[in-house]
KEBADREN-441213 format. One record per atom (N, C-alpha, C): x, y, z negated; residue in three letters; atom name. Coordinates in nm, 4 decimals, padded with zeros to 6 digits. Last residue first. Layout:
BEGIN
{c1:X&c2:Y&c3:Z&code:ALA&site:CA} $
...
This chain:
BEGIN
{c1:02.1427&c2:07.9567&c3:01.8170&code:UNK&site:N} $
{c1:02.2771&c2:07.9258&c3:01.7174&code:UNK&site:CA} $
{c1:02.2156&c2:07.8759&c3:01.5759&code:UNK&site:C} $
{c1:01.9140&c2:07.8477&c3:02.0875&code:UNK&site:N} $
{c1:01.9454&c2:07.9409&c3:01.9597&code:UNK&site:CA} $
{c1:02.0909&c2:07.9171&c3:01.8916&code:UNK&site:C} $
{c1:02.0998&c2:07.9071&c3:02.4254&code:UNK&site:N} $
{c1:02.0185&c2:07.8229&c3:02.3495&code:UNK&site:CA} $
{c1:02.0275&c2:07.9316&c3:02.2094&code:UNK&site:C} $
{c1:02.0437&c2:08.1127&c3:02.6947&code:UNK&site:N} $
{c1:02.0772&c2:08.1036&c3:02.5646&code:UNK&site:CA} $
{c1:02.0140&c2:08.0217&c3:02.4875&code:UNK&site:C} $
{c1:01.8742&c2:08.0052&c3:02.9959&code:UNK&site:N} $
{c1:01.9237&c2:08.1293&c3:02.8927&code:UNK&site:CA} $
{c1:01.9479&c2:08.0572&c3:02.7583&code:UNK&site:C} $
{c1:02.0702&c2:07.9768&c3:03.2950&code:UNK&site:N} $
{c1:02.0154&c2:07.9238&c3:03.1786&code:UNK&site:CA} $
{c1:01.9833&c2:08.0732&c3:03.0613&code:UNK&site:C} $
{c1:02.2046&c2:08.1146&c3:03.4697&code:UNK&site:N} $
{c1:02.0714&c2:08.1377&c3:03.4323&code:UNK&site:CA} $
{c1:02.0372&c2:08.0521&c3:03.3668&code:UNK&site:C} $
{c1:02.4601&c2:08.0691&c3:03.4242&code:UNK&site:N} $
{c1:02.4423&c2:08.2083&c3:03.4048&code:UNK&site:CA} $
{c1:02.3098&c2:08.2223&c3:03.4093&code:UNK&site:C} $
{c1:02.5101&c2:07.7602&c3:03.3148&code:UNK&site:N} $
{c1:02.5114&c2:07.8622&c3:03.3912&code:UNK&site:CA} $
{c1:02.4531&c2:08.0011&c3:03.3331&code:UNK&site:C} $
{c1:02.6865&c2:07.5919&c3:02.9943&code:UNK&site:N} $
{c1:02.5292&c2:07.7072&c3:03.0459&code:UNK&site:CA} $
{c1:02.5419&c2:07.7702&c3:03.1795&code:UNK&site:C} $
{c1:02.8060&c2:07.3248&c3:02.9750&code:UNK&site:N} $
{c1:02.8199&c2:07.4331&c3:02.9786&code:UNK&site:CA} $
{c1:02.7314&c2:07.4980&c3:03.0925&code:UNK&site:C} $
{c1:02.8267&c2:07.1350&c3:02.6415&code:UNK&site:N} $
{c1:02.7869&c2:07.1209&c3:02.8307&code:UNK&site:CA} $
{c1:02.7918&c2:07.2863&c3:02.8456&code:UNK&site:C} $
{c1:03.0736&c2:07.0431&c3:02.4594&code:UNK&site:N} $
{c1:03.0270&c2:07.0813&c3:02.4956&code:UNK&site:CA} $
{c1:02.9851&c2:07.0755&c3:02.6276&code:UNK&site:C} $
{c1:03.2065&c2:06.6925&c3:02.4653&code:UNK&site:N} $
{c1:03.2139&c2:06.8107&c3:02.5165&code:UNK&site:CA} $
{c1:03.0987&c2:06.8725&c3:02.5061&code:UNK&site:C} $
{c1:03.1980&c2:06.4269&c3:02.3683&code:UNK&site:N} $
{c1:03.1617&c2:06.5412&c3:02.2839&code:UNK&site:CA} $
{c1:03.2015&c2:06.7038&c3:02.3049&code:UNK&site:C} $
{c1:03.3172&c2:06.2442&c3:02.6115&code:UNK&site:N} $
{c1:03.1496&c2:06.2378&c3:02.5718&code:UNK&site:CA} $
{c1:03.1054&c2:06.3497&c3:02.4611&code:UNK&site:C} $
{c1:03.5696&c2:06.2395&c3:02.6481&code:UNK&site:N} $
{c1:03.5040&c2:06.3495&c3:02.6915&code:UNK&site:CA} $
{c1:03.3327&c2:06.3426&c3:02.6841&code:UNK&site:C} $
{c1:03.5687&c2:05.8743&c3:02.5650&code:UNK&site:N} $
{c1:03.6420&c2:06.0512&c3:02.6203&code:UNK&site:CA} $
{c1:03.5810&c2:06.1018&c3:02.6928&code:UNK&site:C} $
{c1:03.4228&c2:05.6673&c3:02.4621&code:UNK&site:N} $
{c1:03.3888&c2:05.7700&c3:02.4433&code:UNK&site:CA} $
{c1:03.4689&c2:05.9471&c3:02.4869&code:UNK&site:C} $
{c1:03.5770&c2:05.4789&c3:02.5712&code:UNK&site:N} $
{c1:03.4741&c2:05.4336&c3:02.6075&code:UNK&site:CA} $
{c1:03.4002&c2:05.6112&c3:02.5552&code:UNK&site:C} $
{c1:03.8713&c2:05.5356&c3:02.5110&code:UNK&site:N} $
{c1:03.8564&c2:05.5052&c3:02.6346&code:UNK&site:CA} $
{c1:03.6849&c2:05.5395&c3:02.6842&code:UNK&site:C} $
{c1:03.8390&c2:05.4952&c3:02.2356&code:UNK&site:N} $
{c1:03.8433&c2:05.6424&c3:02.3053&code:UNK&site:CA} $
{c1:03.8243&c2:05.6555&c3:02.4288&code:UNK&site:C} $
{c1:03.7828&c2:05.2214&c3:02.2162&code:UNK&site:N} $
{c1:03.6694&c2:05.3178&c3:02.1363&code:UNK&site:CA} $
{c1:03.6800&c2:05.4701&c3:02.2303&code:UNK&site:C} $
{c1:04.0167&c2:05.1100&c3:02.3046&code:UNK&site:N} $
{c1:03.8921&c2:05.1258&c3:02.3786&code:UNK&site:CA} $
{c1:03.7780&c2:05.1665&c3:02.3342&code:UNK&site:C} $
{c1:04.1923&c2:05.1993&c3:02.0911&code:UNK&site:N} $
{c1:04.2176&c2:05.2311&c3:02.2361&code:UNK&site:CA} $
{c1:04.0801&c2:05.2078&c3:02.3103&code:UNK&site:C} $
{c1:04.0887&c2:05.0526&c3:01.8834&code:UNK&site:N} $
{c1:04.0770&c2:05.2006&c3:01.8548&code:UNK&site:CA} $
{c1:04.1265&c2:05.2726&c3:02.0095&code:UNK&site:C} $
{c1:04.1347&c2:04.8374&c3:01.9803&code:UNK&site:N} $
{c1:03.9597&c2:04.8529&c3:01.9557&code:UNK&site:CA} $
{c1:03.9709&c2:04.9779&c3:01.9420&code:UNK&site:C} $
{c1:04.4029&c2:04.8057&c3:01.9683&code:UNK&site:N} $
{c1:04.3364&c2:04.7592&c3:02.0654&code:UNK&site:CA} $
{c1:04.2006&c2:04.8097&c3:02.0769&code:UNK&site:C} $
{c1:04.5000&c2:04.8771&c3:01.7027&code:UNK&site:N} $
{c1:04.5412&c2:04.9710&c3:01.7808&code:UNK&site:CA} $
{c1:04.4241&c2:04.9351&c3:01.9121&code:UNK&site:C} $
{c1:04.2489&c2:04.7738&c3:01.4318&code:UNK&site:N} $
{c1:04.3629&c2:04.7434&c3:01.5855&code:UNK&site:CA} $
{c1:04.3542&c2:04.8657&c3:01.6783&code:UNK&site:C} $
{c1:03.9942&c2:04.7688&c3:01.2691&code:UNK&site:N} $
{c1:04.1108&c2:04.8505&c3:01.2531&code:UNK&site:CA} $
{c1:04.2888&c2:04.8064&c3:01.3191&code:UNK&site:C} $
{c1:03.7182&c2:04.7625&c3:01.4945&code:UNK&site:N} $
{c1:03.8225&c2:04.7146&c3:01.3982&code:UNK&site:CA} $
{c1:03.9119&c2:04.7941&c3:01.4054&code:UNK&site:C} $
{c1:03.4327&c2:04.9508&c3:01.5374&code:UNK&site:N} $
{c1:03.5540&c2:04.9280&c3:01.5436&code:UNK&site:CA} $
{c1:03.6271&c2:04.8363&c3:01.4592&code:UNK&site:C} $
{c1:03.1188&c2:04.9216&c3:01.4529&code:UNK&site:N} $
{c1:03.2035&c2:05.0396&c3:01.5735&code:UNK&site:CA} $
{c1:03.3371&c2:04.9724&c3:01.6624&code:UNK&site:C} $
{c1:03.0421&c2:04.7906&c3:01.2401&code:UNK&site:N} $
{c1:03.1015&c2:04.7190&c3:01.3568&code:UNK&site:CA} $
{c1:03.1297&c2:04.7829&c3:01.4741&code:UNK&site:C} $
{c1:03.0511&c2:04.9489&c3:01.0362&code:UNK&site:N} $
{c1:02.8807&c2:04.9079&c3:01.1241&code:UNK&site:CA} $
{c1:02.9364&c2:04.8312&c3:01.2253&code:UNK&site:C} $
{c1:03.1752&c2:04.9157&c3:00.8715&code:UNK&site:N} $
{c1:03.0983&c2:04.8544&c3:00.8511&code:UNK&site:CA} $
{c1:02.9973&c2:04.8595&c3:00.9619&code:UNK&site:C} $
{c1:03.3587&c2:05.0885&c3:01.0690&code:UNK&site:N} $
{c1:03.4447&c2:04.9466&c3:01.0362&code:UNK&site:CA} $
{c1:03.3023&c2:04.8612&c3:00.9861&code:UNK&site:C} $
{c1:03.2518&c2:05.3457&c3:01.0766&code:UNK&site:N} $
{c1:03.2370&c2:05.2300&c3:01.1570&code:UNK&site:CA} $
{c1:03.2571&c2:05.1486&c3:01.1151&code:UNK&site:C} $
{c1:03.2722&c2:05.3835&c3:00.7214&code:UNK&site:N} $
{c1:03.1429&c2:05.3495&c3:00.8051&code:UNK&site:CA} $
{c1:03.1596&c2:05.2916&c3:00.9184&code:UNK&site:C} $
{c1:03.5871&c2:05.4167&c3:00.7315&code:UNK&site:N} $
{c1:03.5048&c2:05.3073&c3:00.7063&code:UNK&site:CA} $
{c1:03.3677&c2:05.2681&c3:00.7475&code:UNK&site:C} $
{c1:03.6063&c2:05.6535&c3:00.9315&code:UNK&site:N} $
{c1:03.6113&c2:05.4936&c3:00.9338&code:UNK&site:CA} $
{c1:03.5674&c2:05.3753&c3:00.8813&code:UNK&site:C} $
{c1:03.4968&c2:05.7961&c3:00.7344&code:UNK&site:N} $
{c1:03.4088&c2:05.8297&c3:00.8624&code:UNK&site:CA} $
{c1:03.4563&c2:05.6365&c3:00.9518&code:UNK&site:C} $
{c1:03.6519&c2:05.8211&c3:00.5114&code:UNK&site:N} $
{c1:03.4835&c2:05.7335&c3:00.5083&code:UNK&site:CA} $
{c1:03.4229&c2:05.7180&c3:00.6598&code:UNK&site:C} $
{c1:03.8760&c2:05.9683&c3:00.6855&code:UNK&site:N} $
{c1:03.8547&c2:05.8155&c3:00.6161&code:UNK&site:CA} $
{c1:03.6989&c2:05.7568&c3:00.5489&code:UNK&site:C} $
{c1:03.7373&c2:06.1462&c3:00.9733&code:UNK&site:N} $
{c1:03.8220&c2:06.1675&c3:00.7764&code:UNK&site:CA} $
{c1:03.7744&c2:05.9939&c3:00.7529&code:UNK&site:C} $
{c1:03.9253&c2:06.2029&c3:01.2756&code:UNK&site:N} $
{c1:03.7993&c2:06.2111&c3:01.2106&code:UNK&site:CA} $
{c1:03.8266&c2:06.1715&c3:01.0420&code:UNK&site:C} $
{c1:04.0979&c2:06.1430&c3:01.4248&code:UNK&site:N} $
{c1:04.0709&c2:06.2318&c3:01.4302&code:UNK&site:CA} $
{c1:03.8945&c2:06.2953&c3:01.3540&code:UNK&site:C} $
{c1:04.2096&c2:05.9258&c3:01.5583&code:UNK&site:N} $
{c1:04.0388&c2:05.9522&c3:01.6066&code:UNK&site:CA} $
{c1:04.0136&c2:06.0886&c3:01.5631&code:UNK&site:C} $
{c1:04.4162&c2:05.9093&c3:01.4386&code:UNK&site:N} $
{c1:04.3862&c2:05.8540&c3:01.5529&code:UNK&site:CA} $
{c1:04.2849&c2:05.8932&c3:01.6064&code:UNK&site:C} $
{c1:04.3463&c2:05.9247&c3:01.1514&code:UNK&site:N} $
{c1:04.4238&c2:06.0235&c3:01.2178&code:UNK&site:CA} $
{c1:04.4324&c2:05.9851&c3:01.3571&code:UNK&site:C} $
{c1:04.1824&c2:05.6680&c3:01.1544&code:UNK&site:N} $
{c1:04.0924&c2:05.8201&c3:01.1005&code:UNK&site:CA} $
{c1:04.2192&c2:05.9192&c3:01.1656&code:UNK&site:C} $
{c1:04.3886&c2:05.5126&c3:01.1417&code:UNK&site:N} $
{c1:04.2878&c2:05.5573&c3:01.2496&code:UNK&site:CA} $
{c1:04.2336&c2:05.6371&c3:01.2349&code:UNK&site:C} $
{c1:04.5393&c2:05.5603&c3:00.8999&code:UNK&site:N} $
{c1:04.5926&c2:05.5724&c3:01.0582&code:UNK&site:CA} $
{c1:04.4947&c2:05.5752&c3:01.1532&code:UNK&site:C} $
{c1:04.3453&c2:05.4889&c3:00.7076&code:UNK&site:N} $
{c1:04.4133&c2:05.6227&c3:00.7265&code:UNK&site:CA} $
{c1:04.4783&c2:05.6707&c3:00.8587&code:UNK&site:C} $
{c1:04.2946&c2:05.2472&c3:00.7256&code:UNK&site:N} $
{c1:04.1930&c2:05.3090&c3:00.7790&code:UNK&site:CA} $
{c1:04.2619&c2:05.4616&c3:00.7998&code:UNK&site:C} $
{c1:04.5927&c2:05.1038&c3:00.9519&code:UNK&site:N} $
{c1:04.5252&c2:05.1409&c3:00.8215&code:UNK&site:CA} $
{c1:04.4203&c2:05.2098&c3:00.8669&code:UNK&site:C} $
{c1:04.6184&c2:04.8408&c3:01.1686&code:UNK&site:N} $
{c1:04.6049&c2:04.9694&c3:01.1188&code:UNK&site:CA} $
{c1:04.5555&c2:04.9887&c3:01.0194&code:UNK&site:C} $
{c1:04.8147&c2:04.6385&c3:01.4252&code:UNK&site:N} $
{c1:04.6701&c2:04.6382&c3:01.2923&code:UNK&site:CA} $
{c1:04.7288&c2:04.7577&c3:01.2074&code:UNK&site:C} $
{c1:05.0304&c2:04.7281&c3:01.5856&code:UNK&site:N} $
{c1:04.8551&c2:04.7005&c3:01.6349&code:UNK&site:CA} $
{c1:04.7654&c2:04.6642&c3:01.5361&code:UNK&site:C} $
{c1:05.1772&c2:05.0421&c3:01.4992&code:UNK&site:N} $
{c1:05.1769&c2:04.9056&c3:01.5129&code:UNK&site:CA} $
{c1:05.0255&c2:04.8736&c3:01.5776&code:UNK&site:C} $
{c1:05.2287&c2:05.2787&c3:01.7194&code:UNK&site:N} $
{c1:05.1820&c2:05.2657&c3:01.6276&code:UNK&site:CA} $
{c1:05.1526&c2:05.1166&c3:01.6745&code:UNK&site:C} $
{c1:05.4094&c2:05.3557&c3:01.9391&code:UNK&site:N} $
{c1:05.4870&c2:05.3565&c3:01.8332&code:UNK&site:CA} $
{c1:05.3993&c2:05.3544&c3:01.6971&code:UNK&site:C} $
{c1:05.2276&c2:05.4344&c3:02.1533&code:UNK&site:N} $
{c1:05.3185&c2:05.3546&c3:02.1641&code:UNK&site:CA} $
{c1:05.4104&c2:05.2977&c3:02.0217&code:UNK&site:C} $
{c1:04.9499&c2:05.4684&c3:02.2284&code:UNK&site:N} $
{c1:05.0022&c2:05.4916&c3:02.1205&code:UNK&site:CA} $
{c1:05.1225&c2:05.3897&c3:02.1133&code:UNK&site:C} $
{c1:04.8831&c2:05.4496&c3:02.4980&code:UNK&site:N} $
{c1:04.8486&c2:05.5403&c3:02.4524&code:UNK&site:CA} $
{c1:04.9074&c2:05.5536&c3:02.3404&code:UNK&site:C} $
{c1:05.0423&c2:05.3236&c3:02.7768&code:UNK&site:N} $
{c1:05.0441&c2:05.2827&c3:02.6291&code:UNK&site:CA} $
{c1:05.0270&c2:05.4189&c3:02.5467&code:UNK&site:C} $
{c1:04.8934&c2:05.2615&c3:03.0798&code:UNK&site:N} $
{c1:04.9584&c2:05.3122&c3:02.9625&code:UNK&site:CA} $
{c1:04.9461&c2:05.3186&c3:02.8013&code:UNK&site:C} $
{c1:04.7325&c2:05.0982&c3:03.2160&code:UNK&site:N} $
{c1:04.8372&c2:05.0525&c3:03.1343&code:UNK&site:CA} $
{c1:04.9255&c2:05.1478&c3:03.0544&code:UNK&site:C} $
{c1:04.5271&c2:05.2464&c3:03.3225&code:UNK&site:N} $
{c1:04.5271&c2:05.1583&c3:03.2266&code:UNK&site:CA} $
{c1:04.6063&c2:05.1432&c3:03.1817&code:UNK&site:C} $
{c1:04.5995&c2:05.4843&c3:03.5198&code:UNK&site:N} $
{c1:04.6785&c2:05.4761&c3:03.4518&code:UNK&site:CA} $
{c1:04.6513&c2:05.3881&c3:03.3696&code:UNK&site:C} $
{c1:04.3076&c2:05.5100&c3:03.6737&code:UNK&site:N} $
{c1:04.4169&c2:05.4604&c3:03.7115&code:UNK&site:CA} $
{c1:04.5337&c2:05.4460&c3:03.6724&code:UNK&site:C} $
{c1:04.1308&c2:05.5916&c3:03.4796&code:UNK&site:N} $
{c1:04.0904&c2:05.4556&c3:03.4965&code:UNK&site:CA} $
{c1:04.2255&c2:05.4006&c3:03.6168&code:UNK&site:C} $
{c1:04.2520&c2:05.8372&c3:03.3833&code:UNK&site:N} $
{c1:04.2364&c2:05.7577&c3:03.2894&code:UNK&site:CA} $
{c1:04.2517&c2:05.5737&c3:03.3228&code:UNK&site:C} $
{c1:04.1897&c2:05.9876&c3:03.6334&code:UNK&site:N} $
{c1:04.3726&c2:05.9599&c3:03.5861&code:UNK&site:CA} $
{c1:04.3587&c2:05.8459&c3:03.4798&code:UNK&site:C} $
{c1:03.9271&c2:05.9739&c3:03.6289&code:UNK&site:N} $
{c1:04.0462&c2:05.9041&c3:03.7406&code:UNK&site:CA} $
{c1:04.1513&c2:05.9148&c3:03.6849&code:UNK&site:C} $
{c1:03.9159&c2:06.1543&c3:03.4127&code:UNK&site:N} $
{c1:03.8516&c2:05.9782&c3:03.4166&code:UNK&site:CA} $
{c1:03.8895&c2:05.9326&c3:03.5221&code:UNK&site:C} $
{c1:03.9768&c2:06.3904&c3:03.5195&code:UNK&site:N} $
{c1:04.0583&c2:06.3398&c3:03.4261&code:UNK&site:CA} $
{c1:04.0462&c2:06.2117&c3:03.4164&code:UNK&site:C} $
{c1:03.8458&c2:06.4554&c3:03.7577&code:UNK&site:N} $
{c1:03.9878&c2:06.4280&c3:03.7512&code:UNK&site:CA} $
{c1:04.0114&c2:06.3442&c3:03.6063&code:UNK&site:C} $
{c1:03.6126&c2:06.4849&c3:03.6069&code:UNK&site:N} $
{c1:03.6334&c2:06.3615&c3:03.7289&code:UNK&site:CA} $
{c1:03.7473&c2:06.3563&c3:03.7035&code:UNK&site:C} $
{c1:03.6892&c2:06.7208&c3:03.4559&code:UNK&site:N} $
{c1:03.6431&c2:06.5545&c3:03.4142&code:UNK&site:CA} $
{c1:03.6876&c2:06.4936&c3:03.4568&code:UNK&site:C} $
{c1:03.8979&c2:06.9231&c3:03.4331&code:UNK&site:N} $
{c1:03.8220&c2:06.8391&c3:03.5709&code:UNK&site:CA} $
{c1:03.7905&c2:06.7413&c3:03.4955&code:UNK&site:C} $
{c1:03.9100&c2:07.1723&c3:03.1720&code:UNK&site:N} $
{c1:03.9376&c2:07.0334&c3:03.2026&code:UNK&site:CA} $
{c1:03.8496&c2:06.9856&c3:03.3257&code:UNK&site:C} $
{c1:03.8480&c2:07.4161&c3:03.1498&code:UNK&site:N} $
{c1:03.9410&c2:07.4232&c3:03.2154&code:UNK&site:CA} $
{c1:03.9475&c2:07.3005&c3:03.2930&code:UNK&site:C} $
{c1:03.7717&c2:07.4016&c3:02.8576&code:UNK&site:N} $
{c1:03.6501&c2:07.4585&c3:02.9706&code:UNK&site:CA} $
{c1:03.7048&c2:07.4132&c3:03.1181&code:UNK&site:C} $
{c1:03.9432&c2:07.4078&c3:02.6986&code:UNK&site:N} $
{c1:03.8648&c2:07.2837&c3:02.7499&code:UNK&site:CA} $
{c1:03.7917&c2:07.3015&c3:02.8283&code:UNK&site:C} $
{c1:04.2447&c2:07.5366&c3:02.8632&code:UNK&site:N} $
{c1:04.1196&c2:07.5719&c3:02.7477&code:UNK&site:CA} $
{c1:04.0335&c2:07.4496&c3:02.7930&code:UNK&site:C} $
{c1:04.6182&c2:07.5765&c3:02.9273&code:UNK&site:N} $
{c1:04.4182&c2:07.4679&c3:02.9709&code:UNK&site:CA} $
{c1:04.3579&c2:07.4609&c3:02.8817&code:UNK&site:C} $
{c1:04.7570&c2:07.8042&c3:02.9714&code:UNK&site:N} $
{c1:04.7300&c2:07.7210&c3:02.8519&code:UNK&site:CA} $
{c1:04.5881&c2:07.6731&c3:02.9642&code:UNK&site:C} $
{c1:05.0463&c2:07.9191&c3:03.1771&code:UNK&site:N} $
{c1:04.9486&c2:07.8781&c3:03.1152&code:UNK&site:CA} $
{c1:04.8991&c2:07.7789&c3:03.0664&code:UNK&site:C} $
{c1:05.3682&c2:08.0492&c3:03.1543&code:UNK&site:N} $
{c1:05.3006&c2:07.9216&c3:03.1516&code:UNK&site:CA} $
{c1:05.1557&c2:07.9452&c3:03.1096&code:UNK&site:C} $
């Protein structure tokens, strides 16, 4: 079996599977009002990091807003990736 490295991922493809599967139920077995703890594990990011949205009005803490937060930002923190003549950014 092989593994799909992110490098691997078809965008396009993937934001077509995204925008033709709407109805799936991305989190099926999490209620629809949330803790900040449950979204921060949802998103995948640490609990002040929620609260700050929550105050800047990013997000509410609903399964609903935290579904179209990811919707609206997937695959926006991909690395971009260098051809062979680019040269080397610094580190």
């Amino acid at each position: 079996m092989d593994i799909i490295t992110e490098n691997d991922i078809d965008e396009i493809a993937a934001r077509d599977y995204l925008a033709a599967n709407r109805g799936v139920e991305l989190f099926p077995r999490i209620p629809d009002d949330l803790t900040v703890s449950t979204a921060a594990k949802l998103l995948h990011v640490s609990e002040p990091t929620i609260e700050r949205m929550v105050a800047d009005g990013q997000i509410t803490l609903t399964k609903t807003a935290i579904t179209a937060y990811i919707e609206r930002n997937y695959l926006a923190n991909r690395p971009i990736n260098l051809t062979q003549n680019t040269p080397n950014q610094p580190k």
